[in-house]
DRENDO-1510 file (C-alpha; in Angstrom, 1 decimal, always signed):
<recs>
REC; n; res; u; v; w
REC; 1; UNK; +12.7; -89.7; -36.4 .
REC; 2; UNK; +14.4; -86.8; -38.4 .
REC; 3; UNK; +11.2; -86.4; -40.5 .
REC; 4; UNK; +9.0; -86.1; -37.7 .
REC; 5; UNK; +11.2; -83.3; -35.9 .
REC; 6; UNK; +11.3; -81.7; -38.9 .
REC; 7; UNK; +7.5; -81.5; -39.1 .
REC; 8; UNK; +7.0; -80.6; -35.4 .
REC; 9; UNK; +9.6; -77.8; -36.7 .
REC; 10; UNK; +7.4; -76.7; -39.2 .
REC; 11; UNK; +4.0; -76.7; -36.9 .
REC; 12; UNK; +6.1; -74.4; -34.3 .
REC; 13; UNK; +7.3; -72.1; -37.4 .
REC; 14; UNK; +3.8; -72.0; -38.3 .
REC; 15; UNK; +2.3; -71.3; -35.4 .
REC; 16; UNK; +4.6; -68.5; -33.9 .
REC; 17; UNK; +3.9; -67.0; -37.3 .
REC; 18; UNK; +0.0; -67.1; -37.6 .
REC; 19; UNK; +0.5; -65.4; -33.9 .
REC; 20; UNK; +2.5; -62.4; -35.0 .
REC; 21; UNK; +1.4; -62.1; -38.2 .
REC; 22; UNK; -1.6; -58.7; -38.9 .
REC; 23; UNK; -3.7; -59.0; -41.3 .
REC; 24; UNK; -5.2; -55.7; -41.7 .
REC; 25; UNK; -8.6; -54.4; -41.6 .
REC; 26; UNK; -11.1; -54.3; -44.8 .
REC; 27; UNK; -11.5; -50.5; -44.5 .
REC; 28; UNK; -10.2; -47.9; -43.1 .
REC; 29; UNK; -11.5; -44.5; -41.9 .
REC; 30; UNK; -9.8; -41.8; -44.0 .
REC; 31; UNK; -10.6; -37.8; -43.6 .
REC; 32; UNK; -9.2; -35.1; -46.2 .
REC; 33; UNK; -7.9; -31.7; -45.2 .
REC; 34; UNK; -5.8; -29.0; -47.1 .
REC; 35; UNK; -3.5; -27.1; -44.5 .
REC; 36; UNK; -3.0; -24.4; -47.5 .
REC; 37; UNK; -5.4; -23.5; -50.4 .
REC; 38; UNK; -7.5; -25.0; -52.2 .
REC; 39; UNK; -10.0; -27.3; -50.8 .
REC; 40; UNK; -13.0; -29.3; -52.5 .
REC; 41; UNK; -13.4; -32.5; -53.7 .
REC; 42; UNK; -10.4; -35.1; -54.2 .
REC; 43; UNK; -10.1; -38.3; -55.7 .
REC; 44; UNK; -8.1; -41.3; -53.8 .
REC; 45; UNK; -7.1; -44.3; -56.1 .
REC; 46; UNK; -6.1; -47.5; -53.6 .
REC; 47; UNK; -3.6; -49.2; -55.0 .
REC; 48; UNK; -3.2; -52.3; -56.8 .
REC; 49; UNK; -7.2; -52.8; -56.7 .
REC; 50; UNK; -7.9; -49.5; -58.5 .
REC; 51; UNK; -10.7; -48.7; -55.9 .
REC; 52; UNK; -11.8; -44.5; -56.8 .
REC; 53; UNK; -13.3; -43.0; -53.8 .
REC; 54; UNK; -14.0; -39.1; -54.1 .
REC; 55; UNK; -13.4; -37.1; -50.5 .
REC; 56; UNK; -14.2; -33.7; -49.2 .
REC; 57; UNK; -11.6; -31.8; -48.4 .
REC; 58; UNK; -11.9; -29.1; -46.4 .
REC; 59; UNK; -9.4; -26.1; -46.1 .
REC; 60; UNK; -7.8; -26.5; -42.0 .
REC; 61; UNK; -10.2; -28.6; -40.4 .
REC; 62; UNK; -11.2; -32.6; -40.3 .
REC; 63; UNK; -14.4; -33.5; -41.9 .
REC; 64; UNK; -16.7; -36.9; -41.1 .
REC; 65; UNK; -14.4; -39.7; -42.8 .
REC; 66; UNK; -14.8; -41.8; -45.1 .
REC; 67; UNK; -14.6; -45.3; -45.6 .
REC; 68; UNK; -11.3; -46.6; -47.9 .
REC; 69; UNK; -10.5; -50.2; -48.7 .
REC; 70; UNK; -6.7; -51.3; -47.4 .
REC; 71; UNK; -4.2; -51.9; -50.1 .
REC; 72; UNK; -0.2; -51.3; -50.5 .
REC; 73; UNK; -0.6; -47.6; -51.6 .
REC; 74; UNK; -2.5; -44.7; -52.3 .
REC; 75; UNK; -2.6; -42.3; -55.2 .
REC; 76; UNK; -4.6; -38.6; -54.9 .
REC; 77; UNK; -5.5; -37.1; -57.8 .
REC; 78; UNK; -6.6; -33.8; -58.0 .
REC; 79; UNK; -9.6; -31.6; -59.6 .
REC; 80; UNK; -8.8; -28.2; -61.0 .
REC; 81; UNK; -11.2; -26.2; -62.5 .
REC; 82; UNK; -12.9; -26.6; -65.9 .
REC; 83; UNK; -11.5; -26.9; -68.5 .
REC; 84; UNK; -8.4; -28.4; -66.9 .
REC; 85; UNK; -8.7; -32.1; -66.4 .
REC; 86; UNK; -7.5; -34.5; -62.8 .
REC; 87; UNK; -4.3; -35.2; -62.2 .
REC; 88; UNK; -2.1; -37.7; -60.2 .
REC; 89; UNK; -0.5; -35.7; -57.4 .
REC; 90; UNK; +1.5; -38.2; -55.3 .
REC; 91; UNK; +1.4; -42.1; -54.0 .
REC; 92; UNK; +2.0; -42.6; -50.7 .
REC; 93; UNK; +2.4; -46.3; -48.6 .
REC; 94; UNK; -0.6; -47.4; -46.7 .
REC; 95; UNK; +0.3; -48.5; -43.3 .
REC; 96; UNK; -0.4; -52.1; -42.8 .
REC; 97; UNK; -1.9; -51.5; -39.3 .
REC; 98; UNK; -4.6; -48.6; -38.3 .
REC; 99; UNK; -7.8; -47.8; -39.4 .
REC; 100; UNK; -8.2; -44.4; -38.8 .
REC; 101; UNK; -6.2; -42.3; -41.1 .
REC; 102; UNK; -6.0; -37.9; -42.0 .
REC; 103; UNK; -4.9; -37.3; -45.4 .
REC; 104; UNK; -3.3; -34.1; -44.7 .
REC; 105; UNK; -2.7; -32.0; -48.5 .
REC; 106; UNK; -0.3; -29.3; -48.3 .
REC; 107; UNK; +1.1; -26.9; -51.0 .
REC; 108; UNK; +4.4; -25.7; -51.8 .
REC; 109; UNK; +5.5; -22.1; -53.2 .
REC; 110; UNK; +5.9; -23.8; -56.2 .
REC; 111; UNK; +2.1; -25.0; -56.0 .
REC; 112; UNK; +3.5; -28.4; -56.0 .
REC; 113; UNK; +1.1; -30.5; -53.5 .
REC; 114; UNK; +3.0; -32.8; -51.4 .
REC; 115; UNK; +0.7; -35.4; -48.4 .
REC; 116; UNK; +0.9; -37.0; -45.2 .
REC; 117; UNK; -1.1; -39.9; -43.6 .
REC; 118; UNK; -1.6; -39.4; -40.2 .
REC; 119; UNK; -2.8; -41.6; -37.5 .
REC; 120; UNK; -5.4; -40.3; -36.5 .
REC; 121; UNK; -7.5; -43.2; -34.0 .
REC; 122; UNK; -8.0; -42.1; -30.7 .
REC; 123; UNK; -5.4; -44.2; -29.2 .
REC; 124; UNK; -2.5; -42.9; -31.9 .
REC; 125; UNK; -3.6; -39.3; -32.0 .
REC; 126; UNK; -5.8; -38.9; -28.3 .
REC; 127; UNK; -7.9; -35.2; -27.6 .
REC; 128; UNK; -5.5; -32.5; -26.6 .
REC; 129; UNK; -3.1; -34.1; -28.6 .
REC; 130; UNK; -0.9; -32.3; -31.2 .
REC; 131; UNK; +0.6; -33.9; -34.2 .
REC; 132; UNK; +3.7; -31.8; -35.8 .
REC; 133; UNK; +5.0; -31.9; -39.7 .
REC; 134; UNK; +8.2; -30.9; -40.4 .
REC; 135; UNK; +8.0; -29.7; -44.2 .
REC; 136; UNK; +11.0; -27.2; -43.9 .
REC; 137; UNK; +14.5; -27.9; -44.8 .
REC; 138; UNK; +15.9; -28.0; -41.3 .
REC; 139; UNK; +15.8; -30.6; -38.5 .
REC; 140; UNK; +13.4; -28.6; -35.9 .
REC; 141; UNK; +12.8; -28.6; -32.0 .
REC; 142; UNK; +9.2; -27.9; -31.2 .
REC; 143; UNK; +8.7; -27.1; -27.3 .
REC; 144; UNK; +5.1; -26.9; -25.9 .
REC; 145; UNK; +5.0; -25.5; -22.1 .
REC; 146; UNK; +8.4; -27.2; -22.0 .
REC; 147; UNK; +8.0; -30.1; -23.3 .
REC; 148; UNK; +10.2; -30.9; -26.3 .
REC; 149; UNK; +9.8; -32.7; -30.0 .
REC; 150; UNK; +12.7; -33.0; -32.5 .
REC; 151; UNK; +12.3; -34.0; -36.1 .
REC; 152; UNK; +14.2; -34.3; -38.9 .
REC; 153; UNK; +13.7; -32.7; -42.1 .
REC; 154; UNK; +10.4; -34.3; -43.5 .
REC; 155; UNK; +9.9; -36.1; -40.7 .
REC; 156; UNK; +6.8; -36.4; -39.0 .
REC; 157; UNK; +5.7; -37.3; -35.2 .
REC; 158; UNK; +3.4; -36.7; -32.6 .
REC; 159; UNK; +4.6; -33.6; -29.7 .
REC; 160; UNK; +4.6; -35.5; -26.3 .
REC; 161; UNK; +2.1; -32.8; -24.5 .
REC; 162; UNK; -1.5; -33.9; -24.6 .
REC; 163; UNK; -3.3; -31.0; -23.1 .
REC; 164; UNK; -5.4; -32.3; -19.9 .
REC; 165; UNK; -7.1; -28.5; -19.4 .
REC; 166; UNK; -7.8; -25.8; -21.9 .
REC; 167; UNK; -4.2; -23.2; -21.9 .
REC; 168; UNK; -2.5; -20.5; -23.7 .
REC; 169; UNK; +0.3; -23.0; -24.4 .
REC; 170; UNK; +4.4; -21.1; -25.4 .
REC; 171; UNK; +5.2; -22.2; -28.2 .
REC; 172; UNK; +8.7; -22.9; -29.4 .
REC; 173; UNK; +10.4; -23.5; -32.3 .
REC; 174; UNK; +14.1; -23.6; -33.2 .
REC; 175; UNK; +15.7; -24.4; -36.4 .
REC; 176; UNK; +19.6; -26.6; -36.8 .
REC; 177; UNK; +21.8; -23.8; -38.5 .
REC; 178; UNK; +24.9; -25.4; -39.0 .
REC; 179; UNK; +26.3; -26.7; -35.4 .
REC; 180; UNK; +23.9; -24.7; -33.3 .
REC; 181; UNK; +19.9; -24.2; -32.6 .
REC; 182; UNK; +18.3; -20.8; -33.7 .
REC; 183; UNK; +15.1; -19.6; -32.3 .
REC; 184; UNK; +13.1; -19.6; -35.6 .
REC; 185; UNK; +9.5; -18.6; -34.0 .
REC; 186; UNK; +8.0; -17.7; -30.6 .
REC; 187; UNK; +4.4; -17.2; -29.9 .
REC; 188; UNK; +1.3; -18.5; -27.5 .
REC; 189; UNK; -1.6; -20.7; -28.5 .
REC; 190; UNK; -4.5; -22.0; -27.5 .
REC; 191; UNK; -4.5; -26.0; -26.9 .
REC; 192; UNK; -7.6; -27.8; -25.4 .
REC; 193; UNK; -8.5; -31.1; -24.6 .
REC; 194; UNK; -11.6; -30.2; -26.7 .
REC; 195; UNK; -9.6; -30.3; -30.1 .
REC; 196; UNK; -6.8; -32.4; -31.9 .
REC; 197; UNK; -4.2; -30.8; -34.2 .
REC; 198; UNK; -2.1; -31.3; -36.8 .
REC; 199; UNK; +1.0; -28.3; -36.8 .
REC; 200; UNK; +3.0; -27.6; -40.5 .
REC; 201; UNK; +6.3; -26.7; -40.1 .
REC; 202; UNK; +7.5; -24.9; -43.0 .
REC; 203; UNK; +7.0; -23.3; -46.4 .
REC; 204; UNK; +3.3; -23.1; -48.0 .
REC; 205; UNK; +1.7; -22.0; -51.2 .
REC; 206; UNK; +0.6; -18.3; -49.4 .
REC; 207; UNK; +3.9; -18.0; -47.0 .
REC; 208; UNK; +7.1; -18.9; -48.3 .
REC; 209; UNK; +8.7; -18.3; -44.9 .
REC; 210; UNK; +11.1; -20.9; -43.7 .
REC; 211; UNK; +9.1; -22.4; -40.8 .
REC; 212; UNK; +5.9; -20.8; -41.2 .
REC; 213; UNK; +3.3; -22.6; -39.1 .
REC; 214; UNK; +0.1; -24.5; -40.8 .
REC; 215; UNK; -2.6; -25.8; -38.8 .
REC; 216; UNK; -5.5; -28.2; -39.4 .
REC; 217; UNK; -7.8; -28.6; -36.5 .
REC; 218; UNK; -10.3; -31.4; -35.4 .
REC; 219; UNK; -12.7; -29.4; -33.0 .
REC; 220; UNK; -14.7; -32.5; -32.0 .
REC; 221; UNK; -11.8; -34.6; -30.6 .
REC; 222; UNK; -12.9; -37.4; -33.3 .
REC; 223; UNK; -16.3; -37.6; -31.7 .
REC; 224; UNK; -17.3; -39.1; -34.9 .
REC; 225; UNK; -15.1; -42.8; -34.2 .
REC; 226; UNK; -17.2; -43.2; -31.3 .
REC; 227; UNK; -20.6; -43.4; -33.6 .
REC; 228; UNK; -19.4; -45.0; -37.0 .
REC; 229; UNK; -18.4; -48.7; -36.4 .
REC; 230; UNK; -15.4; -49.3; -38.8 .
REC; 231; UNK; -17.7; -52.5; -40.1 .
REC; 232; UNK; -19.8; -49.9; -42.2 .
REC; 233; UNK; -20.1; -50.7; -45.3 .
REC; 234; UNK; -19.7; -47.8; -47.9 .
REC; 235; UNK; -22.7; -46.3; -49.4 .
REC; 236; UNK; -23.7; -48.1; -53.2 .
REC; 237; UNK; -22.3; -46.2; -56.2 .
REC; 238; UNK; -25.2; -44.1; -58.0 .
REC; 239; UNK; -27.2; -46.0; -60.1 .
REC; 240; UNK; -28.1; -45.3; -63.7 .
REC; 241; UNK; -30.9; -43.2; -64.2 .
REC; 242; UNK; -33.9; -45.3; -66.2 .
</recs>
């Protein structure tokens, strides 16, 4: 009798577990951008397999993505100029669920690039939205047409407004000096449900100011999900010439 309850133990165990467990996709859709200078072609190592994949990455905007096989981790490397040769920037953990992903590259003052993946689907990341980076040193409060967003140092999260109309939206930002909030930048922009964003908070390569504000822009509101089924299989590597 105690075998037996033990093994209907085991089959409920089992069970609940095959339920919960995620078991992620194959691919997923990735798109490059650099919120400061440079941009051009990068190279994304998945890690353990040692898949190479080489992106286009242009400067402040999303391009078409590409399609990346899942693993634990990701490493960039980077392309200078002849005659310098690539490089390994940074690793950064793959999430184990989504399947549409914005490598976002940043630079320092130092020139030191640092990245972010961002969810990027539809659902995580929807038109009109605004996703905000907090590369400064500060926790920050980031307040669209009222609505408010605290982050941590280095933390990262999407603002709670989703534009529903095309506005000149206030925007907001204050920094934590010491036991009190200090307006640290106050201006308009434009925010449409035409267009996704990703905001930078803090020091780049070409403005060392404390909370300086990066932006990299997706005018087509990921139009581009719609028509490339995440099934695609990636184009064949070139062939040997004969």
């Amino acid at each position: 009798m105690r075998s037996l309850l033990l093994l209907v133990m085991s089959w409920m165990v089992s069970g609940a577990f095959a339920d919960t467990a995620f078991t992620p996709a194959v691919n997923f859709r990735l798109t490059t951008s650099w919120a400061d200078l440079p941009a051009g072609e990068v190279s994304v190592v998945t890690r353990p397999q040692g898949n190479t994949l080489q992106v286009n990455a242009l400067q402040s905007a999303i391009d078409y993505p590409c399609l990346v096989r899942h693993g634990e981790s990701l490493e960039v490397l980077l392309s200078p100029p002849a005659p310098r040769s690539s490089f390994s920037a940074f690793k950064l953990p793959i999430p184990a669920k989504g399947e549409d992903f914005a490598l976002i590259l940043g630079n320092s003052p130092a020139r030191l690039t640092v990245g972010w993946l961002v969810p990027s689907g539809l659902e995580e990341l929807p038109p009109g939205a605004t996703f905000v980076i907090n590369r400064s040193s500060r926790k920050i409060r980031v307040s669209l047409e009222g609505q408010i967003l605290e982050l941590e140092a280095g933390a990262s999260r999407r603002h709670p407004m989703v534009a529903a109309r095309r506005i000149v939206a206030q925007l907001k930002i204050e920094a934590l000096e010491g036991p009190q909030w200090t307006m640290a930048r106050s201006n308009r922009m434009v925010v449409s449900p035409g267009q996704r964003m990703v905001m930078l908070v803090g020091p780049g390569q070409h403005n060392p100011e404390p909370y300086h504000i990066a932006t990299v822009i997706d005018a087509n509101s990921g139009s581009y999900q719609k028509t490339l089924p995440l099934t695609a299989t990636p184009p064949p590597p070139d062939q040997p010439a004969k």
